[in-house]
Backbone bond lengths (Angstrom), bond angles and torsions (degrees), N, CA, C in turn:
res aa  C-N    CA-C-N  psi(-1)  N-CA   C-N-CA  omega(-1)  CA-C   N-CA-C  phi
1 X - - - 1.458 - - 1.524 111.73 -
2 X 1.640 121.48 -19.69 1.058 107.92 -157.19 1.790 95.66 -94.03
3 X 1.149 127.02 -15.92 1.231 128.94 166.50 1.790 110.91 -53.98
4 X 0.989 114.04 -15.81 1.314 100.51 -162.25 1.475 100.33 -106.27
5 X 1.356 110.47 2.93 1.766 108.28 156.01 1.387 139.37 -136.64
6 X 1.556 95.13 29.34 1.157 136.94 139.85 1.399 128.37 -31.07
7 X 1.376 124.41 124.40 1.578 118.16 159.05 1.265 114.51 -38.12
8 X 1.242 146.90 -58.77 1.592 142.11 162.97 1.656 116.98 -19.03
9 X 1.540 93.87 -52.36 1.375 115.13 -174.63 1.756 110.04 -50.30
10 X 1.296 96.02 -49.96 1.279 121.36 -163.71 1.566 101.62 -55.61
11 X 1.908 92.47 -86.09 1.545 111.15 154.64 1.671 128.85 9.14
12 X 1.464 89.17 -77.45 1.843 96.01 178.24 1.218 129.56 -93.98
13 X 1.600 111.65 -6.70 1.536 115.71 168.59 2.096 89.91 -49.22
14 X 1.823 104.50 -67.87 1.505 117.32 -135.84 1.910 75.95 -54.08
15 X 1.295 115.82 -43.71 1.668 98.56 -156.95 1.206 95.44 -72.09
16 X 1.068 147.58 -48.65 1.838 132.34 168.88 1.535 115.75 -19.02
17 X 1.362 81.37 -57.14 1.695 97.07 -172.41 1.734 114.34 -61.23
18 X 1.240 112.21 -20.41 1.653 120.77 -159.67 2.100 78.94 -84.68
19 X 1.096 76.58 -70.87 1.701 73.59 -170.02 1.189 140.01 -61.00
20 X 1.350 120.66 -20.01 1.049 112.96 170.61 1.953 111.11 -82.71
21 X 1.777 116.78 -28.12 1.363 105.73 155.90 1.360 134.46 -34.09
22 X 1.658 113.06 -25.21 1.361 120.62 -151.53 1.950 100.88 -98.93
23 X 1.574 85.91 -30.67 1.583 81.05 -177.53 1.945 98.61 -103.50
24 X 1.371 116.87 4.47 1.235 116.74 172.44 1.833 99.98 -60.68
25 X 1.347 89.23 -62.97 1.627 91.35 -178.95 1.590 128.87 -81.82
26 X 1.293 116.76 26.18 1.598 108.61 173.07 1.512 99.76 -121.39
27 X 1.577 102.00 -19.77 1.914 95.92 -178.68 1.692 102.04 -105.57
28 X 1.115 143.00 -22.55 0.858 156.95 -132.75 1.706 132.20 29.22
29 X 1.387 89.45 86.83 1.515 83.73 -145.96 1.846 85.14 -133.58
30 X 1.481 132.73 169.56 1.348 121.61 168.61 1.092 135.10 -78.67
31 X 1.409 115.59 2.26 1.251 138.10 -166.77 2.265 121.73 62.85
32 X 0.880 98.54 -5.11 1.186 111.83 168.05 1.537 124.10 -54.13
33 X 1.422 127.90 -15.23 1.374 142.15 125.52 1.135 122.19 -45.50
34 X 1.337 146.87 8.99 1.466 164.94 -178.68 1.283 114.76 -144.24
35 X 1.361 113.80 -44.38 1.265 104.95 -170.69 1.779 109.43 -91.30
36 X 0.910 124.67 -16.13 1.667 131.58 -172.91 1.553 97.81 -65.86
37 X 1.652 116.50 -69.13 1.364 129.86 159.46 1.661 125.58 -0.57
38 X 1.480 79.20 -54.02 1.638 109.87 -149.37 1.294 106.65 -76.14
39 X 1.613 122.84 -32.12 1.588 133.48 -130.69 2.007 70.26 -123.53
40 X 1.069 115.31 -23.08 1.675 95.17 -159.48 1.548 84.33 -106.82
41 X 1.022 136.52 -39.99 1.977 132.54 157.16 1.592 120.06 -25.33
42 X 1.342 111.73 -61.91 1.330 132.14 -148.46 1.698 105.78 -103.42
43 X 1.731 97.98 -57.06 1.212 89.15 167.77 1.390 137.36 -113.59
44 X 1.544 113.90 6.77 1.727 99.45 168.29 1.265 88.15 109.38
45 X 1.402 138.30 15.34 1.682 124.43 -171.00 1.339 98.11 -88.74
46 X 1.553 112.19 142.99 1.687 102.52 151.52 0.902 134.31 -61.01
47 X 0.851 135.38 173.46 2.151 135.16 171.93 1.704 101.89 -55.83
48 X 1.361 106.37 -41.97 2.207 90.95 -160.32 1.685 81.73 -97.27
49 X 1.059 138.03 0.40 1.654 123.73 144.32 1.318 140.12 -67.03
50 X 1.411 88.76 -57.62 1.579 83.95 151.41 1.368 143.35 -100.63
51 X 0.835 108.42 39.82 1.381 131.57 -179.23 1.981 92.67 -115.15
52 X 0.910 119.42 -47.86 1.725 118.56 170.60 1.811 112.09 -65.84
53 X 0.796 86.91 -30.27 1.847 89.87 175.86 1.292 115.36 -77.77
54 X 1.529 100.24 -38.65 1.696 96.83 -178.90 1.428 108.04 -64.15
55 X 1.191 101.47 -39.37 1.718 89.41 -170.02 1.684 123.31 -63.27
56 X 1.500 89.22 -30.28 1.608 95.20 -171.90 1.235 89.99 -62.97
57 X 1.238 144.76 -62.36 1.200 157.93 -117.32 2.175 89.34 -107.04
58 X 1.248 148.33 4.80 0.935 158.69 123.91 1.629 129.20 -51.99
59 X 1.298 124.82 -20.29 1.151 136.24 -173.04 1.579 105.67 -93.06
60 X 1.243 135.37 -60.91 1.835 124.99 164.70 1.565 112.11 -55.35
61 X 1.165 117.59 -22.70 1.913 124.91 -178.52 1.298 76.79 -60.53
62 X 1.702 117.13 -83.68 1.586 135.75 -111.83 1.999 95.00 -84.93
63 X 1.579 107.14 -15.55 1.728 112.00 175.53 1.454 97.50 -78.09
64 X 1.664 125.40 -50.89 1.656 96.81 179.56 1.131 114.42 -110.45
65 X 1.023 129.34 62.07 1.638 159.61 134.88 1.568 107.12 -80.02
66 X 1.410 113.77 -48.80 1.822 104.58 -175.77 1.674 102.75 -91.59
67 X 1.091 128.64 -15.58 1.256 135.07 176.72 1.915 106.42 -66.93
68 X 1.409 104.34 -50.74 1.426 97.21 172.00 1.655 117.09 -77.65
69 X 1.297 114.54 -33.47 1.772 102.43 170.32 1.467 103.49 -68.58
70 X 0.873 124.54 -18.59 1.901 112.61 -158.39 1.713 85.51 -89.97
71 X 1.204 127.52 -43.70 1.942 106.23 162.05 1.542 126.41 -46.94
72 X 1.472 108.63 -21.90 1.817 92.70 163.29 1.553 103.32 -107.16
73 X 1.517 135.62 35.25 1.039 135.46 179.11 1.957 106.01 49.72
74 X 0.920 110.10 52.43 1.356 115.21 168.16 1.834 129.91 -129.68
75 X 1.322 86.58 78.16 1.742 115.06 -157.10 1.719 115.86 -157.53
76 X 1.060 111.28 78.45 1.490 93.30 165.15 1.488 114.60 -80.81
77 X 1.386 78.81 131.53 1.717 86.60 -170.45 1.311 109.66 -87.23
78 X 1.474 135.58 -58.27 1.299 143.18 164.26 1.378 112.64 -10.75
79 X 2.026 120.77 -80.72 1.435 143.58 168.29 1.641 102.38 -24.65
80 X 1.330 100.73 -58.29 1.760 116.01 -168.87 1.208 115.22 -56.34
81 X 1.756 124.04 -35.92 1.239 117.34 170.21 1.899 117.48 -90.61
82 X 0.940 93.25 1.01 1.735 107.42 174.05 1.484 89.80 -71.59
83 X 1.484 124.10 -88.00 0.809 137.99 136.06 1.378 102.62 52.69
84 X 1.544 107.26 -116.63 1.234 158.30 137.42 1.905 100.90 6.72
85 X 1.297 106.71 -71.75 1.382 99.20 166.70 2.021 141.49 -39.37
86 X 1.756 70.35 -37.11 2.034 80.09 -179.15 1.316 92.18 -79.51
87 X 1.104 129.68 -50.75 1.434 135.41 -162.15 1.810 101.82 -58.51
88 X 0.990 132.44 -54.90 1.540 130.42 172.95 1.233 100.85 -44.68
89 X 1.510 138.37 -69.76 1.556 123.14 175.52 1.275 105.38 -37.55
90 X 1.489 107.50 -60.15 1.776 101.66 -140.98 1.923 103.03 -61.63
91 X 1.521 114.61 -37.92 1.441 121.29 168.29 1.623 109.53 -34.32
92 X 0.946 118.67 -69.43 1.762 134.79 -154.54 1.753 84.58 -52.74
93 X 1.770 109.99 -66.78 1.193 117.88 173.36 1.774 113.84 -32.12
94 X 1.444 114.68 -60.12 1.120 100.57 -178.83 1.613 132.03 -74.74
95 X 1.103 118.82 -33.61 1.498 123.43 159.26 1.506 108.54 -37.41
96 X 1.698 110.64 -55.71 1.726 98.87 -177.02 1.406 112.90 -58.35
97 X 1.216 111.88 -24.00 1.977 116.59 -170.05 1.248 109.73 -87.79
98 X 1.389 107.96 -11.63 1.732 110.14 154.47 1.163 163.06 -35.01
99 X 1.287 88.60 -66.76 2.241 96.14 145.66 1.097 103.58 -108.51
100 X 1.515 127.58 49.84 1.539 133.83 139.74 1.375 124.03 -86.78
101 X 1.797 109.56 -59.64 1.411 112.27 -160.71 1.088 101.76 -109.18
102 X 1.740 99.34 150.35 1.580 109.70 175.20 1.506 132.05 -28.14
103 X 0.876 140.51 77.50 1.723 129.99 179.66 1.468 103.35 -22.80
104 X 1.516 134.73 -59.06 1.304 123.73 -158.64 1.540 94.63 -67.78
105 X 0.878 133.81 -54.09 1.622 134.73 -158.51 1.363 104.57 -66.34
106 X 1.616 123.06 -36.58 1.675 105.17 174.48 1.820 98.44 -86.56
107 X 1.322 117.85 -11.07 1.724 96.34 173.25 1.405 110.98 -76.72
108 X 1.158 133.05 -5.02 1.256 131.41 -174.23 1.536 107.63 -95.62
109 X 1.169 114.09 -47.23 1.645 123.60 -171.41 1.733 78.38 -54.20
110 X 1.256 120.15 -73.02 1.355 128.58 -115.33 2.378 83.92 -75.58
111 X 0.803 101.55 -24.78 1.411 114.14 162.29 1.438 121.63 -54.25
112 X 1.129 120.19 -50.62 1.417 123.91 163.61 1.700 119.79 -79.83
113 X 0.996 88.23 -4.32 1.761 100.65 175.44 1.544 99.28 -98.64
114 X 0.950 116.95 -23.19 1.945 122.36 173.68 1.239 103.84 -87.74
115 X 1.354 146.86 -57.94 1.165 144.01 152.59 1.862 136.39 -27.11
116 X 1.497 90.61 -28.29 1.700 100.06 152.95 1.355 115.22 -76.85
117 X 1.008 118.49 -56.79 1.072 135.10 -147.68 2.013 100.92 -78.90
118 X 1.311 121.62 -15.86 1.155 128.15 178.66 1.630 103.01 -85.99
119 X 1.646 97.13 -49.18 1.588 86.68 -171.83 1.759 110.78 -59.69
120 X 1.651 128.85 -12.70 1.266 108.23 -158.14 1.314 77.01 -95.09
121 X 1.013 141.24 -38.94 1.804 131.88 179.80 1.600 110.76 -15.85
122 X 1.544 115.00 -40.89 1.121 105.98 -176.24 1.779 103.15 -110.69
123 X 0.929 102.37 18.32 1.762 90.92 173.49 1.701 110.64 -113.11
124 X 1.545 127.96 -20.50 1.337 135.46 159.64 1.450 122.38 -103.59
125 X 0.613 98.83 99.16 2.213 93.91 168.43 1.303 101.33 -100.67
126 X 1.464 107.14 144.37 1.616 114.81 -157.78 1.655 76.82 -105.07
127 X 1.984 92.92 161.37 1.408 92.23 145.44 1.104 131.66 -139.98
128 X 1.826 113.50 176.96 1.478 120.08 -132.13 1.696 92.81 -76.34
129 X 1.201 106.60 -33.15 2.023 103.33 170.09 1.494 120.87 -48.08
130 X 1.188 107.96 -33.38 2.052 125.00 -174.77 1.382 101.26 -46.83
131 X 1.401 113.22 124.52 1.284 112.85 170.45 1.769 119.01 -89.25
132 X 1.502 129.47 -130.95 1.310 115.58 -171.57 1.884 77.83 -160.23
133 X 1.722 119.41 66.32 1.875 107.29 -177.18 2.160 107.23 -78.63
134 X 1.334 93.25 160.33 1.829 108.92 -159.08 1.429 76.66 -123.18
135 X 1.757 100.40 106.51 1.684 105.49 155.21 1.663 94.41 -120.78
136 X 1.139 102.56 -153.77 1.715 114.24 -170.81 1.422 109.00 -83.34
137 X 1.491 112.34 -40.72 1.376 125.61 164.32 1.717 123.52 -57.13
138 X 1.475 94.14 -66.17 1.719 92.57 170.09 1.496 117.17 -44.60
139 X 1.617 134.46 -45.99 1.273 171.31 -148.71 1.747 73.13 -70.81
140 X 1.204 124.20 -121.63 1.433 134.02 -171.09 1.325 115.45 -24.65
141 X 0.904 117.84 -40.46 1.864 127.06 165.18 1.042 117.73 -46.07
142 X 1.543 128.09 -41.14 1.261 167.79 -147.98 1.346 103.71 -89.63
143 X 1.358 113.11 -58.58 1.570 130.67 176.26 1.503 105.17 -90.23
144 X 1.200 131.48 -26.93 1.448 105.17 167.89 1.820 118.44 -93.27
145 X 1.265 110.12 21.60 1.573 124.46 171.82 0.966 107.61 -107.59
146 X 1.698 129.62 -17.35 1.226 143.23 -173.09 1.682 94.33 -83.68
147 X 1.410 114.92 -60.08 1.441 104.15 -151.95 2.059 98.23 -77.19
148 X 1.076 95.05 -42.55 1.750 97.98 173.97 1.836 110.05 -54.58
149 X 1.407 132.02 -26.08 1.238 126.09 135.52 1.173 152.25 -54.17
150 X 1.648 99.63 -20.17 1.703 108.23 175.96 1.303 112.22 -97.53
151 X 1.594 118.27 -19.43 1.418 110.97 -170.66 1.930 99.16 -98.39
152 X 1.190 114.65 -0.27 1.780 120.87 163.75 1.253 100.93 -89.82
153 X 1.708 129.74 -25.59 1.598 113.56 -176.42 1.681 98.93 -74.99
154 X 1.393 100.97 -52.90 1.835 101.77 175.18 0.799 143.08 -65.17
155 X 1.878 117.68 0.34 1.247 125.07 149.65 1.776 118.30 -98.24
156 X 0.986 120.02 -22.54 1.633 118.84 -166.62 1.432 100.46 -120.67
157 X 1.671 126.67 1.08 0.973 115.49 158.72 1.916 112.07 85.82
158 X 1.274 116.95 -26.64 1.078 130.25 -171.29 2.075 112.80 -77.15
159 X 1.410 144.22 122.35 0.861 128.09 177.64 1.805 135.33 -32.76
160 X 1.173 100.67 -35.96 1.478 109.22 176.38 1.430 125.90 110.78
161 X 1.842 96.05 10.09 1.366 105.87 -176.88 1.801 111.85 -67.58
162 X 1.092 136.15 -51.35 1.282 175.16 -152.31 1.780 76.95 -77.31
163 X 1.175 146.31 -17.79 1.339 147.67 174.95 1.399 116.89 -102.26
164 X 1.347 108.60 -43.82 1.542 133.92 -169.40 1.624 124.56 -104.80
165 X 0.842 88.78 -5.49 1.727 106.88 -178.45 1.231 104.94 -96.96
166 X 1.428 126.46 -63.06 2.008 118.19 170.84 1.541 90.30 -66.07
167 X 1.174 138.18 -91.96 1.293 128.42 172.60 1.210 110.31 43.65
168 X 1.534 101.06 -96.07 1.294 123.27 -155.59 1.861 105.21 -85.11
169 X 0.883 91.72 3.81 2.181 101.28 -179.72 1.309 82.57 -109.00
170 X 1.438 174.26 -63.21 1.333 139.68 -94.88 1.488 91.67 -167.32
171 X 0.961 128.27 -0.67 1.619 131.47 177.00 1.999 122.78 -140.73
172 X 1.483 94.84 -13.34 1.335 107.39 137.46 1.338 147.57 -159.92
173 X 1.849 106.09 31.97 1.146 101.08 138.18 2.140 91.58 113.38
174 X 0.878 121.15 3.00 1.142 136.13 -177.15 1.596 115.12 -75.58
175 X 1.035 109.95 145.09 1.656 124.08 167.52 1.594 115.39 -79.10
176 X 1.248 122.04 138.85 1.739 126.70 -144.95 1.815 74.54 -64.43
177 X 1.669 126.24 -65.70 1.309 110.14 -148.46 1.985 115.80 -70.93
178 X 1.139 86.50 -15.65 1.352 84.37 162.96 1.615 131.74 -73.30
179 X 1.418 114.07 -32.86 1.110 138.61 169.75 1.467 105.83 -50.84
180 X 1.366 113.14 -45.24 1.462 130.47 -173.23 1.415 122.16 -63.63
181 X 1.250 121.19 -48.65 1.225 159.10 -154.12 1.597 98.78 -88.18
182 X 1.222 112.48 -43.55 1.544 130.17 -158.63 1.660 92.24 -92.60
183 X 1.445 126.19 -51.28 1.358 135.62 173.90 0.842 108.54 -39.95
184 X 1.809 135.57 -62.28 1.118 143.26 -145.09 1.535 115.41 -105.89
185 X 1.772 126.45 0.79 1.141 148.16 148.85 1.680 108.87 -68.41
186 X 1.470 104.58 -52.62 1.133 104.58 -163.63 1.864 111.76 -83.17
187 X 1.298 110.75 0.17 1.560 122.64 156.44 1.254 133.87 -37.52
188 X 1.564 87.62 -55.28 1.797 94.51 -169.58 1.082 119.70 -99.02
189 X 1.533 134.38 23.50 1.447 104.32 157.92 1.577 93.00 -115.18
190 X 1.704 119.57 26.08 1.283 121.52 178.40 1.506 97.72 -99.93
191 X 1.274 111.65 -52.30 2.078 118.38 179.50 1.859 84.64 -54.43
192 X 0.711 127.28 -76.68 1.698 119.26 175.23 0.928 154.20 -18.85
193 X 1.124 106.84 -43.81 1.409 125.22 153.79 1.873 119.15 -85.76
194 X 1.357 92.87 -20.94 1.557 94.74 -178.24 1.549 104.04 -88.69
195 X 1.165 135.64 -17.44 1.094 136.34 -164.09 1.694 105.87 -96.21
196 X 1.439 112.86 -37.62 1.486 128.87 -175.43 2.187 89.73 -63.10
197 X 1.510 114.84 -44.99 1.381 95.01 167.30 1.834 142.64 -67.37
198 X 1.767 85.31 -24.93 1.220 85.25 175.65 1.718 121.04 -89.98
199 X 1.227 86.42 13.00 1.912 97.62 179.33 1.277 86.94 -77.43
200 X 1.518 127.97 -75.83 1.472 132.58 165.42 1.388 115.81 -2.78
201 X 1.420 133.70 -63.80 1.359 152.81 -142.09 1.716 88.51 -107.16
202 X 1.258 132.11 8.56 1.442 120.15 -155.82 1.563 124.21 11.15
203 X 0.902 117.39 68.64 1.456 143.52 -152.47 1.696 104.23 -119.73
204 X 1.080 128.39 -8.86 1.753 152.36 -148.87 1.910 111.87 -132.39
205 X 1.043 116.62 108.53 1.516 130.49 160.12 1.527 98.96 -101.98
206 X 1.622 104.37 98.10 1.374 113.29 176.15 1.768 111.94 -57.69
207 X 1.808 117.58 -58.79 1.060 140.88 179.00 1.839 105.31 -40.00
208 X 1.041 120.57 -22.97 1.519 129.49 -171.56 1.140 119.28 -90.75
209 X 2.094 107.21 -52.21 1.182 126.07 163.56 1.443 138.91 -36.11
210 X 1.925 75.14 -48.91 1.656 94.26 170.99 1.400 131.03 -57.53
211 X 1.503 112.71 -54.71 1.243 139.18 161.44 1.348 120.49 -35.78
212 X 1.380 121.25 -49.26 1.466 140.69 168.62 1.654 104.24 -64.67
213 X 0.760 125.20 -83.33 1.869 139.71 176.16 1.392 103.43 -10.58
214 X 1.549 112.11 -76.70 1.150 133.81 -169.19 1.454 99.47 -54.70
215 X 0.898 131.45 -81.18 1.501 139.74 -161.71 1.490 110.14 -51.02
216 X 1.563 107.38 -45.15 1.864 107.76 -177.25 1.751 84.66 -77.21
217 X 0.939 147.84 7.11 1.522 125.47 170.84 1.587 116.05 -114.69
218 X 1.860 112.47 33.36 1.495 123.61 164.40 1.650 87.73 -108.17
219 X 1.143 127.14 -20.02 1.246 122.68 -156.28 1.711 113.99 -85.38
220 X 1.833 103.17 -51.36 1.036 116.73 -147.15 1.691 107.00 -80.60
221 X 1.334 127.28 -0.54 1.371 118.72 149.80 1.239 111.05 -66.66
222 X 1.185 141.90 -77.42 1.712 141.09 168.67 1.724 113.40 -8.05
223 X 1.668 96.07 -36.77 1.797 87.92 -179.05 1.232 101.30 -87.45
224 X 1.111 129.51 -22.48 1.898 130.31 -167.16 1.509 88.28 -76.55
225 X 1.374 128.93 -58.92 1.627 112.24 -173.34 1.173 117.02 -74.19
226 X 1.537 142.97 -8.47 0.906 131.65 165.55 1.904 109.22 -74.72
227 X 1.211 116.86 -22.80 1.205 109.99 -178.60 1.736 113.64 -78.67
228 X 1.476 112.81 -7.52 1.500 131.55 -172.39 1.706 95.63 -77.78
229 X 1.420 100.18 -40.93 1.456 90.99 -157.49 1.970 106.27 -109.35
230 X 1.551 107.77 27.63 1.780 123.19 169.91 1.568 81.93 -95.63
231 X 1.783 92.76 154.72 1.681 104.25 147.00 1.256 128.14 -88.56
232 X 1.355 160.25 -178.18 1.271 142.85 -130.94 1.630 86.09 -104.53
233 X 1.688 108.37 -58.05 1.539 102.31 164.48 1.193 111.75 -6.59
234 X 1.532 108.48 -93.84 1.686 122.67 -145.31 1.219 88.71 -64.06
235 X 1.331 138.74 -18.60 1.743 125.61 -173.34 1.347 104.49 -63.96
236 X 1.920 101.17 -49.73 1.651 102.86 -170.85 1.021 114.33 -63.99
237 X 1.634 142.77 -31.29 1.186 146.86 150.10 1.613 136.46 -32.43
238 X 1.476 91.88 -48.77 1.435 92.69 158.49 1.893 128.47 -83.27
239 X 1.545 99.06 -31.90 1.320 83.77 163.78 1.621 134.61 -51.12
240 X 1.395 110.47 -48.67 1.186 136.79 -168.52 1.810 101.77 -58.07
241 X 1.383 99.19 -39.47 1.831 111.45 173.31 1.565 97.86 -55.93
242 X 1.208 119.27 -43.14 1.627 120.60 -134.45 1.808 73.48 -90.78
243 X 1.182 120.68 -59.31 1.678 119.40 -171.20 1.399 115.53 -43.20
244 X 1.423 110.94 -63.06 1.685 115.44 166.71 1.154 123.99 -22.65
245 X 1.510 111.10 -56.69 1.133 113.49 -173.65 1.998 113.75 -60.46
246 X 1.675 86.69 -50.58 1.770 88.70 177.80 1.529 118.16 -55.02
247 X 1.591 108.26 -22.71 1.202 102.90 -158.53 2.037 105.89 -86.71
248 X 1.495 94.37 -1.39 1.842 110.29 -166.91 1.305 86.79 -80.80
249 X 1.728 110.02 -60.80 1.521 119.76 -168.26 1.544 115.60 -32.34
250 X 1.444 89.05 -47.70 1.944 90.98 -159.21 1.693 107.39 -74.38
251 X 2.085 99.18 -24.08 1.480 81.30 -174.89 1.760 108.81 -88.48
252 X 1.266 112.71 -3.31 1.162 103.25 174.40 1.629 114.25 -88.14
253 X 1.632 133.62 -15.33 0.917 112.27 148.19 1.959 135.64 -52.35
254 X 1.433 93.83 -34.64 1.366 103.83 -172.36 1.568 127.58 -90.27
255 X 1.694 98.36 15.87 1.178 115.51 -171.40 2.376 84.38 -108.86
256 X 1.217 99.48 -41.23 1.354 95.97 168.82 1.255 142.67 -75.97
257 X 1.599 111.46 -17.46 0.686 141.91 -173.50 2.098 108.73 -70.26
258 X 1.366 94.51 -52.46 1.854 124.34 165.86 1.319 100.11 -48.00
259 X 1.798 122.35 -71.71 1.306 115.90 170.44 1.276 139.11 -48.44
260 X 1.002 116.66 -29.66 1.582 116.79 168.74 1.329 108.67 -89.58
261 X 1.385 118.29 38.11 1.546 114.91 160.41 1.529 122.27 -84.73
């Protein structure tokens, strides 16, 4: 415990926090793909710890994250709280399935679910004109992307952008920054609700969270305008970089994970 209030402590929360703000706001994503990594590297966290921190620590990122897209009007707000709705079930759901299911078996699925999702990166590029339209159809779609996002934020800890971001570009029709904008609105009352369970589950290092939050939220305007001024191309390109990488991480945890059985 005493490491964790430590200058070290201190130290690598804020740089956790710097970076994952930075790519919070250029992919639109919660940064919880950085920060989960980060907290079990640096500081000694378990996986369903840090995986509870990230999220808390996603909710001040993922508010000025929509504050800087919603200045180029790139936010559906409506979709986002649809959204937002499945995702509050599906969270609660996933926190309980937490210290249920195998870690290796959802790092693996969720790996081949990154691996789709990379190859279409390069087979659709959205465009930046595409709006985000609410019929009855989109509407339910909407809510069942929501709840299949909340119960991956409450298990992997990660916001759900990295779910909701191609998602919402390639299955309904959205422009990447809108997609973005809409992701990262529709976060926080999901890190919120997911986090209020893992307070329950003591699953949460508030002192860490904090540290993390704060710091990725000097950053994460800088990533939203840098994503203003990519073309959708080079966006999909870099996303697809940024996924790979998550998608190496998890299998190389879960390749270690087997070995140390």
């Amino acid at each position: 415990m005493s490491v964790r209030r430590s200058p070290r402590f201190i130290i690598s929360g804020v740089g956790v926090g710097l970076a994952a703000g930075l790519l919070s706001g250029l992919f639109g994503v919660g940064g919880g793909t950085v920060i989960v990594p980060m907290l079990v590297l640096l500081l000694a966290f378990d996986q369903r710890l840090a995986a509870g921190t990230s999220l808390a620590a996603i909710v001040p990122t993922a508010a000025v994250g929509v504050i800087s897209y919603a200045v180029h009007d790139s936010v559906a707000w409506i979709p986002a709280l649809i959204l937002a709705l499945g995702a509050v079930f599906g969270a609660q759901v996933g926190t309980w399935l937490l210290v249920r299911v195998p870690q290796n078996a959802l790092r693996w699925g969720f790996v081949g679910f990154l691996a789709v999702v990379i190859a279409t990166l390069f087979v659709i590029v959205p465009s930046r004109e595409a709006e985000l339209p609410l019929t009855w159809g989109s509407g339910l779609g909407l809510v069942a992307l929501g709840v299949v996002t909340g119960i991956l934020s409450g298990l992997l800890g990660v916001g759900g952008g990295i779910v909701v971001v191609p998602a919402l570009m390639f299955l309904f029709g959205s422009s990447d920054l809108i997609a973005k904008g809409t992701s990262l609105l529709m976060m926080i009352p999901t890190a919120i609700s997911g986090t209020i369970g893992n307070l329950r589950r003591h699953n949460v290092d508030l002192l860490a969270a904090a540290l993390v939050g704060v710091s990725a939220s000097t950053t994460t305007a800088l990533g939203a305008w840098i994503a203003t001024l990519v073309q959708p191309l080079t966006a999909n390109i870099l996303f697809a970089v940024f996924l790979t990488f998550i998608a190496a991480q998890m299998a190389v945890r879960a390749v270690r994970a087997r070995r140390a059985r």
